[in-house]
mmCIF file of the N, C-alpha and C atoms, coordinates in Angstrom:
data_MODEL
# 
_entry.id   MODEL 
# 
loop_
_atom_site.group_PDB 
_atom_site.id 
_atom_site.type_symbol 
_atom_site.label_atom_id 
_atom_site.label_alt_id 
_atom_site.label_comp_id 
_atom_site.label_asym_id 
_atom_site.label_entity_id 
_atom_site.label_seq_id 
_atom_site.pdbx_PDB_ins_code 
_atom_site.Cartn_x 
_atom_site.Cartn_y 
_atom_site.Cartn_z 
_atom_site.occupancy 
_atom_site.B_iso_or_equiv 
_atom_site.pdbx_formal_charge 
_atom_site.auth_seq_id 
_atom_site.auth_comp_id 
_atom_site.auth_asym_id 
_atom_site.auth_atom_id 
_atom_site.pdbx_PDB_model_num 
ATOM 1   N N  . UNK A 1 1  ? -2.784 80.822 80.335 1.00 0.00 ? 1  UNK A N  1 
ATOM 2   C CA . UNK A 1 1  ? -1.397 80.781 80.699 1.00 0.00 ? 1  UNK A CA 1 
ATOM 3   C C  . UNK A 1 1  ? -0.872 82.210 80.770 1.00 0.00 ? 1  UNK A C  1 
ATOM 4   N N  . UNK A 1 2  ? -0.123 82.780 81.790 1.00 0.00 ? 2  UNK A N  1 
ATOM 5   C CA . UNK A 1 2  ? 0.291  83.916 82.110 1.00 0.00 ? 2  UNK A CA 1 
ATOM 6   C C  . UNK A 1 2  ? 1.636  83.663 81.781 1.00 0.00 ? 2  UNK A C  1 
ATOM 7   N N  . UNK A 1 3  ? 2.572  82.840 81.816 1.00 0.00 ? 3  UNK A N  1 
ATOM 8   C CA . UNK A 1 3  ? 4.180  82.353 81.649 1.00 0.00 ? 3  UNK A CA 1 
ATOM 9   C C  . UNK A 1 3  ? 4.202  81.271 81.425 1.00 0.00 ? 3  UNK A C  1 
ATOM 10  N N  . UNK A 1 4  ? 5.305  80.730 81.086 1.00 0.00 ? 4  UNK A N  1 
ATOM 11  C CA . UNK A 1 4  ? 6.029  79.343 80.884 1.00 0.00 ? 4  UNK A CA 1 
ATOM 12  C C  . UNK A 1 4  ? 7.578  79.483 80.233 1.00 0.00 ? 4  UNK A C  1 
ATOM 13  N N  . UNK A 1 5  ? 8.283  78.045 80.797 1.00 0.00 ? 5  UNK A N  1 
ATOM 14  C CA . UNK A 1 5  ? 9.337  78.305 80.103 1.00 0.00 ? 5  UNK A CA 1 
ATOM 15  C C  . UNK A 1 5  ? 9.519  76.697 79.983 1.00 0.00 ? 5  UNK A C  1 
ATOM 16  N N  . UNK A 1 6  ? 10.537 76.116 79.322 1.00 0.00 ? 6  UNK A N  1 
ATOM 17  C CA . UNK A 1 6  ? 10.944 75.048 78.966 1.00 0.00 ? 6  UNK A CA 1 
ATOM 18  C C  . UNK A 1 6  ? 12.318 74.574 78.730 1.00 0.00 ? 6  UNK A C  1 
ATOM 19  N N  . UNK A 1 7  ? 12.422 73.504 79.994 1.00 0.00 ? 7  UNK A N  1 
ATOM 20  C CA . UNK A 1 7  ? 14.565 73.652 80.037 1.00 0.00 ? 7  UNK A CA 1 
ATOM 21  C C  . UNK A 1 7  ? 14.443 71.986 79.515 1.00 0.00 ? 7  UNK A C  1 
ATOM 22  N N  . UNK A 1 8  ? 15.763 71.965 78.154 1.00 0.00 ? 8  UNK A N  1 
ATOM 23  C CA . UNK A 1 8  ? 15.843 71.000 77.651 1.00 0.00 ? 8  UNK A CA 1 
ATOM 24  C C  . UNK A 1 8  ? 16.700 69.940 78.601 1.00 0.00 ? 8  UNK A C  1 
ATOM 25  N N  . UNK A 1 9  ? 17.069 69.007 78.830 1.00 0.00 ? 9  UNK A N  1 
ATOM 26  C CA . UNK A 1 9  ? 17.791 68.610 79.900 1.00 0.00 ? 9  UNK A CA 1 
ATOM 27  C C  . UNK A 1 9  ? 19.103 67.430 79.176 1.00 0.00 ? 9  UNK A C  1 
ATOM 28  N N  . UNK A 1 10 ? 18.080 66.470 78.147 1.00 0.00 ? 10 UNK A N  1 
ATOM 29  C CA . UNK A 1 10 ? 19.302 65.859 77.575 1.00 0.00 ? 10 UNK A CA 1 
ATOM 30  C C  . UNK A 1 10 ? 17.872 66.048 75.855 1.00 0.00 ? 10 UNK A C  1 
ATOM 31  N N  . UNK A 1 11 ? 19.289 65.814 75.007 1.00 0.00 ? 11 UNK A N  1 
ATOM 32  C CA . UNK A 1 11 ? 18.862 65.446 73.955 1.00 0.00 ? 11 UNK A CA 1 
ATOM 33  C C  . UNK A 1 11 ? 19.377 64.835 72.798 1.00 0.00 ? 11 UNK A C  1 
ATOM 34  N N  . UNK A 1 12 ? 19.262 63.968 72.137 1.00 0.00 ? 12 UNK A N  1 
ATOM 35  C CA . UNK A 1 12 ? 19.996 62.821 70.607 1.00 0.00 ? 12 UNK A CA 1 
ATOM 36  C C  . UNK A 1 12 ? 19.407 62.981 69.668 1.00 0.00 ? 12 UNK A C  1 
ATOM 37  N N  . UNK A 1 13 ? 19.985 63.069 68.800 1.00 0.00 ? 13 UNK A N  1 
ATOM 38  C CA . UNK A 1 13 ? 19.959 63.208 67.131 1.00 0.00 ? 13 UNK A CA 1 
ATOM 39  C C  . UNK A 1 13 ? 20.767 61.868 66.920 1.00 0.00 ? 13 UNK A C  1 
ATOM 40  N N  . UNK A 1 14 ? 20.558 61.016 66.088 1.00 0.00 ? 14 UNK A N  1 
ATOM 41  C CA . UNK A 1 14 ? 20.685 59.659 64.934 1.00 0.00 ? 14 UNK A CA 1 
ATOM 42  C C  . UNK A 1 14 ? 19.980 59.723 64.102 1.00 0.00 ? 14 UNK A C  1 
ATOM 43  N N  . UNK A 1 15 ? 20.503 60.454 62.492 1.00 0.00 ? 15 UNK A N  1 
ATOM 44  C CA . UNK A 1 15 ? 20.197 60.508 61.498 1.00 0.00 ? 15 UNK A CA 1 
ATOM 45  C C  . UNK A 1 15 ? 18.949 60.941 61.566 1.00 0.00 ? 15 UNK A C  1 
ATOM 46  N N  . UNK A 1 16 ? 17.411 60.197 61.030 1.00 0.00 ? 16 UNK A N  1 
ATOM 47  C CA . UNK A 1 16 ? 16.223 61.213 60.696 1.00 0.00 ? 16 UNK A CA 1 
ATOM 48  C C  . UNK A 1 16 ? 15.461 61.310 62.517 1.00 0.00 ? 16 UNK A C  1 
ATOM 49  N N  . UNK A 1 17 ? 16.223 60.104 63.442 1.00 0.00 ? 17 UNK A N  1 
ATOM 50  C CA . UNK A 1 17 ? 15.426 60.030 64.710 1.00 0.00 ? 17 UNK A CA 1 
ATOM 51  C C  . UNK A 1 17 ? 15.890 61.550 66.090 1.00 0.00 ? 17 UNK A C  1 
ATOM 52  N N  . UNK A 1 18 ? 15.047 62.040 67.036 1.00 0.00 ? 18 UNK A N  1 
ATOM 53  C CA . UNK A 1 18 ? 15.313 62.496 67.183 1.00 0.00 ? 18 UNK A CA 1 
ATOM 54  C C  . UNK A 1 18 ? 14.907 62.037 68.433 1.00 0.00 ? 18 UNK A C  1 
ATOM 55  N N  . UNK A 1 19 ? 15.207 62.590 69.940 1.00 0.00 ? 19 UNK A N  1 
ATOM 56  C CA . UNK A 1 19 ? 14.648 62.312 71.337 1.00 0.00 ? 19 UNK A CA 1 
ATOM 57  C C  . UNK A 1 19 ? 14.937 63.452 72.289 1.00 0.00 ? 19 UNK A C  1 
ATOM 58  N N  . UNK A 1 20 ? 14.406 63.792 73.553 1.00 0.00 ? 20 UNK A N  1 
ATOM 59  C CA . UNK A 1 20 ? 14.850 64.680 74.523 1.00 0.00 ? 20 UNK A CA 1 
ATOM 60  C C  . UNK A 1 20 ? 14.314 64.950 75.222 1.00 0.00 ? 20 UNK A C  1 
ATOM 61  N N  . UNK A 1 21 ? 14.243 64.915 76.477 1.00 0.00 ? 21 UNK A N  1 
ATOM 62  C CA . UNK A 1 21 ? 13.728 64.846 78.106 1.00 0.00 ? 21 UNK A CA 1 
ATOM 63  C C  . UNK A 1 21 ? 14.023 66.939 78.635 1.00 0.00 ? 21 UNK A C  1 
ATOM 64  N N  . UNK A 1 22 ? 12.887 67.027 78.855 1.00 0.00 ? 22 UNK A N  1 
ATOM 65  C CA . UNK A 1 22 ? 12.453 68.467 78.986 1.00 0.00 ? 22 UNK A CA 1 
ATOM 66  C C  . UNK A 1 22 ? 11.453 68.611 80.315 1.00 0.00 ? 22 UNK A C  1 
ATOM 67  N N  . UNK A 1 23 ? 11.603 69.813 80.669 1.00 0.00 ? 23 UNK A N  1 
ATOM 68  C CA . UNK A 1 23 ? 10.458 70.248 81.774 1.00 0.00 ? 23 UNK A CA 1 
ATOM 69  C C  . UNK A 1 23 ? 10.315 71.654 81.499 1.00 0.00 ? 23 UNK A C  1 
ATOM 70  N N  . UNK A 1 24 ? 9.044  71.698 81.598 1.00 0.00 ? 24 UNK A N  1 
ATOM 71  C CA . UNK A 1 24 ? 7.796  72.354 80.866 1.00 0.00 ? 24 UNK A CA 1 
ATOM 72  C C  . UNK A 1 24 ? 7.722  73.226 82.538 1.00 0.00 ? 24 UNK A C  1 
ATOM 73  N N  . UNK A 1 25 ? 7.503  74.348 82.844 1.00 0.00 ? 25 UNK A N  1 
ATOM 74  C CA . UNK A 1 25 ? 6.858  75.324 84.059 1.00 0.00 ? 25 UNK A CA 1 
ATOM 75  C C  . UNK A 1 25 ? 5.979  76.346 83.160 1.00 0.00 ? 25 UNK A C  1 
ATOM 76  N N  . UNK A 1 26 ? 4.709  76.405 83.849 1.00 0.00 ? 26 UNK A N  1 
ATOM 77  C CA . UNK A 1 26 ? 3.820  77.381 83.416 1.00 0.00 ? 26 UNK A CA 1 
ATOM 78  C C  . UNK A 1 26 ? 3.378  77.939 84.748 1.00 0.00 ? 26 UNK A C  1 
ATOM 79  N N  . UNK A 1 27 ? 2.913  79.485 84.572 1.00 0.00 ? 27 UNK A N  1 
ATOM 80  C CA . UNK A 1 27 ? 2.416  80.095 85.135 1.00 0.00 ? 27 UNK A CA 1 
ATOM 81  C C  . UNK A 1 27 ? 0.582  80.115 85.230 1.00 0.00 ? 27 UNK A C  1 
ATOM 82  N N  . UNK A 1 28 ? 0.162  79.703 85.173 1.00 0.00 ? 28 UNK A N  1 
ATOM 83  C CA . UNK A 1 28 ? -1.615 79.777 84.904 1.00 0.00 ? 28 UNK A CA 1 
ATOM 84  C C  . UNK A 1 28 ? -1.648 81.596 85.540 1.00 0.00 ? 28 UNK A C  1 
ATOM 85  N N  . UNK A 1 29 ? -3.278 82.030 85.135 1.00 0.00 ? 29 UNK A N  1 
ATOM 86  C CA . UNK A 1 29 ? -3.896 82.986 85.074 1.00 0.00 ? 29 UNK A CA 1 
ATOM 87  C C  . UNK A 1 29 ? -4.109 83.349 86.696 1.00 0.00 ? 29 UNK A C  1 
ATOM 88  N N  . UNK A 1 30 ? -4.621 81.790 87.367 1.00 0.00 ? 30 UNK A N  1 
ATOM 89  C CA . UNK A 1 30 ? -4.784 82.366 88.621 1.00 0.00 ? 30 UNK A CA 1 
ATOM 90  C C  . UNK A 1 30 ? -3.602 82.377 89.551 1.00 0.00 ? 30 UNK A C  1 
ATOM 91  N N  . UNK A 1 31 ? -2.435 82.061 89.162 1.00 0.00 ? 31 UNK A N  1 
ATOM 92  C CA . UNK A 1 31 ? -1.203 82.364 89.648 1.00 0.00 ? 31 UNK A CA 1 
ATOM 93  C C  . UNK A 1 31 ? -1.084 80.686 90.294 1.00 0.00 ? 31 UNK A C  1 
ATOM 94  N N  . UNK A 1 32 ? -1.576 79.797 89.894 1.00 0.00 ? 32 UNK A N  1 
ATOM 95  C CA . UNK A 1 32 ? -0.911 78.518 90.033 1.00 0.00 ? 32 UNK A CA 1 
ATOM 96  C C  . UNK A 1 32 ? 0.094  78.106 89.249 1.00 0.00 ? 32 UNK A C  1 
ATOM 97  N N  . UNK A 1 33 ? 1.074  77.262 89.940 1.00 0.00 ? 33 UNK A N  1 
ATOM 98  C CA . UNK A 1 33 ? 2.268  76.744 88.831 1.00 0.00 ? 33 UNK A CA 1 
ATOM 99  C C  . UNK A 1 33 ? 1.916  75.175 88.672 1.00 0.00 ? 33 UNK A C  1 
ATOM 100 N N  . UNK A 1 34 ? 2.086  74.961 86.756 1.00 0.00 ? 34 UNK A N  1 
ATOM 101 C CA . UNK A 1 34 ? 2.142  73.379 86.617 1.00 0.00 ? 34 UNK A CA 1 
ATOM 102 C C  . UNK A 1 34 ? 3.676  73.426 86.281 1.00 0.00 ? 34 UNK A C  1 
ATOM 103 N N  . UNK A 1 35 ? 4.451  72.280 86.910 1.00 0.00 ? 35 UNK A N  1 
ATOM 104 C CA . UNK A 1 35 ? 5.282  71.105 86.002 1.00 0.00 ? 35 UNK A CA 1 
ATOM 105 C C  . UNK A 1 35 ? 5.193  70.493 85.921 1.00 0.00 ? 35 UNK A C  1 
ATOM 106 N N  . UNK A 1 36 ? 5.961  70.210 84.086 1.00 0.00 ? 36 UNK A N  1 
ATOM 107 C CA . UNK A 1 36 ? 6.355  68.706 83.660 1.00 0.00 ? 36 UNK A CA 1 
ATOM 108 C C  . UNK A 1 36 ? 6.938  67.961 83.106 1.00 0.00 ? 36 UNK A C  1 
ATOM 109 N N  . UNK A 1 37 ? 7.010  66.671 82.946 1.00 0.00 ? 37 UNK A N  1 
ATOM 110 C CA . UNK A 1 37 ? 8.667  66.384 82.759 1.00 0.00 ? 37 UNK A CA 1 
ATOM 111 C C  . UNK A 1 37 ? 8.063  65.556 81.481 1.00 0.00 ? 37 UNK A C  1 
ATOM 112 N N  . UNK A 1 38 ? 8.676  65.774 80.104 1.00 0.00 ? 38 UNK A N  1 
ATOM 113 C CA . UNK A 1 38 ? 8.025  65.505 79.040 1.00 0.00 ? 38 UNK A CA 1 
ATOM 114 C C  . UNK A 1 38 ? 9.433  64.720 78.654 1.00 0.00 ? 38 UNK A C  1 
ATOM 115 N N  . UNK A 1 39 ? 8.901  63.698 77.623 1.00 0.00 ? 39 UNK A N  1 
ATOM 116 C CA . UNK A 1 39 ? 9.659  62.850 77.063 1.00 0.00 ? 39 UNK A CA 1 
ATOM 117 C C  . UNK A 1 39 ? 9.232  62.650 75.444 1.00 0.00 ? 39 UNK A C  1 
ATOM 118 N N  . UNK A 1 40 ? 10.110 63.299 74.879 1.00 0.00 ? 40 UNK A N  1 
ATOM 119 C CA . UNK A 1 40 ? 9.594  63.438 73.005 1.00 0.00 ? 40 UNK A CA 1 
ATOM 120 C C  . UNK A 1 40 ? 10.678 62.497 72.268 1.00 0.00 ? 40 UNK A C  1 
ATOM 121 N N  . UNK A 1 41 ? 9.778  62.125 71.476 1.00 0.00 ? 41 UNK A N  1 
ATOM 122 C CA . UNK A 1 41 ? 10.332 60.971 70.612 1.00 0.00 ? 41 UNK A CA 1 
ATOM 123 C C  . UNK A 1 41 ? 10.350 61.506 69.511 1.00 0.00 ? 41 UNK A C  1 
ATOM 124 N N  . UNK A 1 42 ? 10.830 61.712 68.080 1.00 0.00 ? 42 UNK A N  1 
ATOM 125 C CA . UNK A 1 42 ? 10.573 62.133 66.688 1.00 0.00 ? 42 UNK A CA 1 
ATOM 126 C C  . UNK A 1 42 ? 11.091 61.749 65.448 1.00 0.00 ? 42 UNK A C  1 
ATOM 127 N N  . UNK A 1 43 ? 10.590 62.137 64.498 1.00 0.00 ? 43 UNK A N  1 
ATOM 128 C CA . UNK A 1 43 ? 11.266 61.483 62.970 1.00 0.00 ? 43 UNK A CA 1 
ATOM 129 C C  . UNK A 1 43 ? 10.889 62.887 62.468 1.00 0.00 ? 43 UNK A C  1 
ATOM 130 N N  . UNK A 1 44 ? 12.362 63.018 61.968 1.00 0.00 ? 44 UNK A N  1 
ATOM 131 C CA . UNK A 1 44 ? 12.550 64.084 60.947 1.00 0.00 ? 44 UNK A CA 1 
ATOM 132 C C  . UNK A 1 44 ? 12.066 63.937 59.714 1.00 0.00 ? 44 UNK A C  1 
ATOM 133 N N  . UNK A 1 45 ? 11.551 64.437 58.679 1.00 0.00 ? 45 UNK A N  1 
ATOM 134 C CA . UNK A 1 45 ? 11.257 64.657 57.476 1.00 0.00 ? 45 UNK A CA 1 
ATOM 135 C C  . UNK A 1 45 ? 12.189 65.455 56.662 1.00 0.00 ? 45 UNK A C  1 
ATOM 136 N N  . UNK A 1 46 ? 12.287 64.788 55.313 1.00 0.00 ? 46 UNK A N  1 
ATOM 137 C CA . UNK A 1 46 ? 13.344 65.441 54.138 1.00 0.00 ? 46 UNK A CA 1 
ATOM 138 C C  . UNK A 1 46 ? 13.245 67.072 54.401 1.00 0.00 ? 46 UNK A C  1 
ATOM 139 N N  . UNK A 1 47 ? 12.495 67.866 54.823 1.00 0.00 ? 47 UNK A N  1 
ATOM 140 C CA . UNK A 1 47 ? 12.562 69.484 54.744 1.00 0.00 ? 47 UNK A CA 1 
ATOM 141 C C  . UNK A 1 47 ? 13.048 69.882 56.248 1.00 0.00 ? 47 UNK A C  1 
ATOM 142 N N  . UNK A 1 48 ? 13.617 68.936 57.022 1.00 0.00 ? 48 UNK A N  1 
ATOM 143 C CA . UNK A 1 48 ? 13.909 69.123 58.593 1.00 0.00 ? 48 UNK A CA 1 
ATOM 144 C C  . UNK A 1 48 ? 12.887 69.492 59.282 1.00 0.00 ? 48 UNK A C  1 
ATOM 145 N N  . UNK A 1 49 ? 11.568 69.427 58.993 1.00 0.00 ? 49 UNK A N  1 
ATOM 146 C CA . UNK A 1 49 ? 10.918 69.510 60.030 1.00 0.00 ? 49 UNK A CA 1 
ATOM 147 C C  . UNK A 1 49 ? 10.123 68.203 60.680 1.00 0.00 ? 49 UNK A C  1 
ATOM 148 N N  . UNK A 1 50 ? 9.968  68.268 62.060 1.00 0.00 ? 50 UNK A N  1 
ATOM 149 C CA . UNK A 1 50 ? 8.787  66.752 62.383 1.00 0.00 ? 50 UNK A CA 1 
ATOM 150 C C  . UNK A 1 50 ? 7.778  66.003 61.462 1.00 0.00 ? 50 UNK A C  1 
ATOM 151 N N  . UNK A 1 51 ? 8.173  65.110 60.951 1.00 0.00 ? 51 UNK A N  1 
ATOM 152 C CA . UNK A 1 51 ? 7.035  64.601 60.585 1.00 0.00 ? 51 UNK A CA 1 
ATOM 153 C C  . UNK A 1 51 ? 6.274  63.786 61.540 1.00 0.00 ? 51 UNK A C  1 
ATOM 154 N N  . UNK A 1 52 ? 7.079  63.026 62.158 1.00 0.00 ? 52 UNK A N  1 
ATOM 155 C CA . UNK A 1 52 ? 6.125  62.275 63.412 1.00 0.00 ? 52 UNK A CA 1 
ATOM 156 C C  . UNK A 1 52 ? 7.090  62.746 65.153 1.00 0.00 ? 52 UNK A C  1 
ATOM 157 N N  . UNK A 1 53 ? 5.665  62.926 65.702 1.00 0.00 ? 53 UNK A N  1 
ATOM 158 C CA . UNK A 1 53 ? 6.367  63.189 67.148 1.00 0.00 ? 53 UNK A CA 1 
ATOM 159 C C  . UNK A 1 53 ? 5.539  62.337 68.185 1.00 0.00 ? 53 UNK A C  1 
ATOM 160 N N  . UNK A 1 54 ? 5.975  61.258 69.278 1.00 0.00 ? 54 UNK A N  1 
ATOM 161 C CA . UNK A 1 54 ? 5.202  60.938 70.337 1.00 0.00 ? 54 UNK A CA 1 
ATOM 162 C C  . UNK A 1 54 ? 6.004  61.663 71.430 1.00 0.00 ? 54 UNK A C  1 
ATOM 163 N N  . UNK A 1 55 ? 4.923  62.279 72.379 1.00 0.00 ? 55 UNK A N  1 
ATOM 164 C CA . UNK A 1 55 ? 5.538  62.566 73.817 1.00 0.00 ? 55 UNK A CA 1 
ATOM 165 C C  . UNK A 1 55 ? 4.528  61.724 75.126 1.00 0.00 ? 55 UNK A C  1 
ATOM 166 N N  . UNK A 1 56 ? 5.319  61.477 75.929 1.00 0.00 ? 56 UNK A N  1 
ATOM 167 C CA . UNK A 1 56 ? 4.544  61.286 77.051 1.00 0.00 ? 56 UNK A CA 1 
ATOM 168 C C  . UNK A 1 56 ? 5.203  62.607 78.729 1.00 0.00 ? 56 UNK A C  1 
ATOM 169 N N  . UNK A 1 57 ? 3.958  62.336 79.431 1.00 0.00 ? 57 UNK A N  1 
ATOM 170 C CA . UNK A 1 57 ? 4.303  63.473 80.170 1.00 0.00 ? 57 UNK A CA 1 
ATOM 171 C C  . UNK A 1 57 ? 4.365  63.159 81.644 1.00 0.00 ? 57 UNK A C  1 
ATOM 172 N N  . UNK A 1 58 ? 4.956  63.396 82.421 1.00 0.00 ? 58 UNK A N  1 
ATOM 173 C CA . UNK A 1 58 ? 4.707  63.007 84.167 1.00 0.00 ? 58 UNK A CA 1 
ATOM 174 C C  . UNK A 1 58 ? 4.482  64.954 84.817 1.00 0.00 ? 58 UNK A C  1 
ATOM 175 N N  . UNK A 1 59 ? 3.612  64.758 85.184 1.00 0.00 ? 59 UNK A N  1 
ATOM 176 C CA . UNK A 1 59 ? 3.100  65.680 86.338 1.00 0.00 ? 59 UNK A CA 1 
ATOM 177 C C  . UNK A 1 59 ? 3.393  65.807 87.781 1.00 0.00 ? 59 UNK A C  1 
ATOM 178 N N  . UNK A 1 60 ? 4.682  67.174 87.672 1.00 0.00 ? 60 UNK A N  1 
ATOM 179 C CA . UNK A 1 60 ? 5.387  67.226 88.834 1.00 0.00 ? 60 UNK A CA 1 
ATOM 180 C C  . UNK A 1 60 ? 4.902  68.023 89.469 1.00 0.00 ? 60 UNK A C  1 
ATOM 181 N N  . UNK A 1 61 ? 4.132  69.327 89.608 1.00 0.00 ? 61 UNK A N  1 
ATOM 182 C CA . UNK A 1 61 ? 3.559  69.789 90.389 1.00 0.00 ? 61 UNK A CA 1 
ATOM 183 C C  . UNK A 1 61 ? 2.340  70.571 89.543 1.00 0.00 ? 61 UNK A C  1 
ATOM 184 N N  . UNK A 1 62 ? 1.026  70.634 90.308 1.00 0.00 ? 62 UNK A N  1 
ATOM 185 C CA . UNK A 1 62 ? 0.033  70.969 89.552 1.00 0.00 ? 62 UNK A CA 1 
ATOM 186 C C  . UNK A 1 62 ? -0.671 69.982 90.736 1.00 0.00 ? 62 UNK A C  1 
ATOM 187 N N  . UNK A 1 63 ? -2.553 70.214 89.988 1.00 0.00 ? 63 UNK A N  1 
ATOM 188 C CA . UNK A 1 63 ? -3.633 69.336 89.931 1.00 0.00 ? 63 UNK A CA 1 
ATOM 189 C C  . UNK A 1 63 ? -3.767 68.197 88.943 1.00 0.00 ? 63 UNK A C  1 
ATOM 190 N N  . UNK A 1 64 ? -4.992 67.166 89.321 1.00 0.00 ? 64 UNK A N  1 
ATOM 191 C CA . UNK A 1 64 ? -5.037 66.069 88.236 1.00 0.00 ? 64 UNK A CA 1 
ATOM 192 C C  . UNK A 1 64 ? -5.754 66.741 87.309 1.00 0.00 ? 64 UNK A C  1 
ATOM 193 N N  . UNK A 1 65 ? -6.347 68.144 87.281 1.00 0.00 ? 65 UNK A N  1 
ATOM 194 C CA . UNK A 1 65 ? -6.981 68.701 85.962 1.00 0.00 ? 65 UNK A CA 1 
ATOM 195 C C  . UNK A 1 65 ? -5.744 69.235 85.230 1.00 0.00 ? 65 UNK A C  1 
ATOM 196 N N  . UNK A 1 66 ? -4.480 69.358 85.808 1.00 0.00 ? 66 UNK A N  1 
ATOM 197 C CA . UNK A 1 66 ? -3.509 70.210 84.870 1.00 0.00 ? 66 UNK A CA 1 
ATOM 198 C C  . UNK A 1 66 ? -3.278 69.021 83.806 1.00 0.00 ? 66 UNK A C  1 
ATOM 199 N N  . UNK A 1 67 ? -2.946 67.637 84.422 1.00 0.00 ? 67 UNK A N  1 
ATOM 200 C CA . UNK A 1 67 ? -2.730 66.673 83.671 1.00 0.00 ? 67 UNK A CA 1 
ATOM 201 C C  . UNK A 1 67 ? -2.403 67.113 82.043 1.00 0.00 ? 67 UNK A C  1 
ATOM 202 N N  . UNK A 1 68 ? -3.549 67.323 81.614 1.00 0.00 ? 68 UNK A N  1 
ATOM 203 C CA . UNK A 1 68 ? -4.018 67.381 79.999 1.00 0.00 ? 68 UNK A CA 1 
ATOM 204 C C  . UNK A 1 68 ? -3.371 68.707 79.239 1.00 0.00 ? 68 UNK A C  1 
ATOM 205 N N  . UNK A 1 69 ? -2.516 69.896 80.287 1.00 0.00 ? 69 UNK A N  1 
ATOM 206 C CA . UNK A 1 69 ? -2.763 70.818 79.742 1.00 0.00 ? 69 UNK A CA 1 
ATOM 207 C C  . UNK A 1 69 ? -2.208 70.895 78.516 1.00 0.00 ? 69 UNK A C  1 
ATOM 208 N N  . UNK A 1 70 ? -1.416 70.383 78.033 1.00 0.00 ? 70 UNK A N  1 
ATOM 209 C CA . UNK A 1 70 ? -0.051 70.641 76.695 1.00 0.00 ? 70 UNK A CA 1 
ATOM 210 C C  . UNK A 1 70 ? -0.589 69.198 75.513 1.00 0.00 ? 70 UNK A C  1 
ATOM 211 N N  . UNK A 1 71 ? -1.934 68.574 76.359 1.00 0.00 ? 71 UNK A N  1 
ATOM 212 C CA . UNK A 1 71 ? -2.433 67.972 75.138 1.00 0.00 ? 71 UNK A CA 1 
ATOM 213 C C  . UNK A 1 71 ? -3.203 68.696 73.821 1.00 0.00 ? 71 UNK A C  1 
ATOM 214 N N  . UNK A 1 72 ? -2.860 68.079 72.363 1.00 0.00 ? 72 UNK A N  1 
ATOM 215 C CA . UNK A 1 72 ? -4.028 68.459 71.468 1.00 0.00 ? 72 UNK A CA 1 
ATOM 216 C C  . UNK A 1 72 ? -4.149 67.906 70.620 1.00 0.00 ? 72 UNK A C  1 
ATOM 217 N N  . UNK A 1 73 ? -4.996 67.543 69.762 1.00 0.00 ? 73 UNK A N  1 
ATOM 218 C CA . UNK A 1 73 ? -5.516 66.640 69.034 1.00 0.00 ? 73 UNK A CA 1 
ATOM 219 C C  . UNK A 1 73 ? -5.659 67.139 67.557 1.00 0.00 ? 73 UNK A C  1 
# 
């Protein structure tokens, strides 16, 4: 990755739950651009930080190898 940036678009707080619809732009090395439009779900933990997070992702511009890029295990 050479760049990226990340514009929040909407987001909710209700008590420990948290949610917010984002798009993700990266720059890759060989000067290709991925976007994507991410959707995060979360539960806060007593010290404010995530304890649980699901996201799912749609792939707005890129390849089907970019797919995976912001996955990790």
């Amino acid at each position: 990755m050479a760049d990226g940036s990340v514009q929040v678009h909407d987001e909710l707080v209700d008590g420990d739950r948290y949610a917010d619809r984002h798009t993700v732009t990266v720059t890759k090395t060989d000067g290709a651009t991925v976007r994507m439009e991410v959707y995060l779900f979360a539960e806060y933990a007593p010290d404010g930080r995530f304890r649980r997070v699901e996201e799912t992702t749609l792939l707005l511009e890129g390849t089907g190898t970019d797919r995976d890029l912001g996955s990790a295990r």
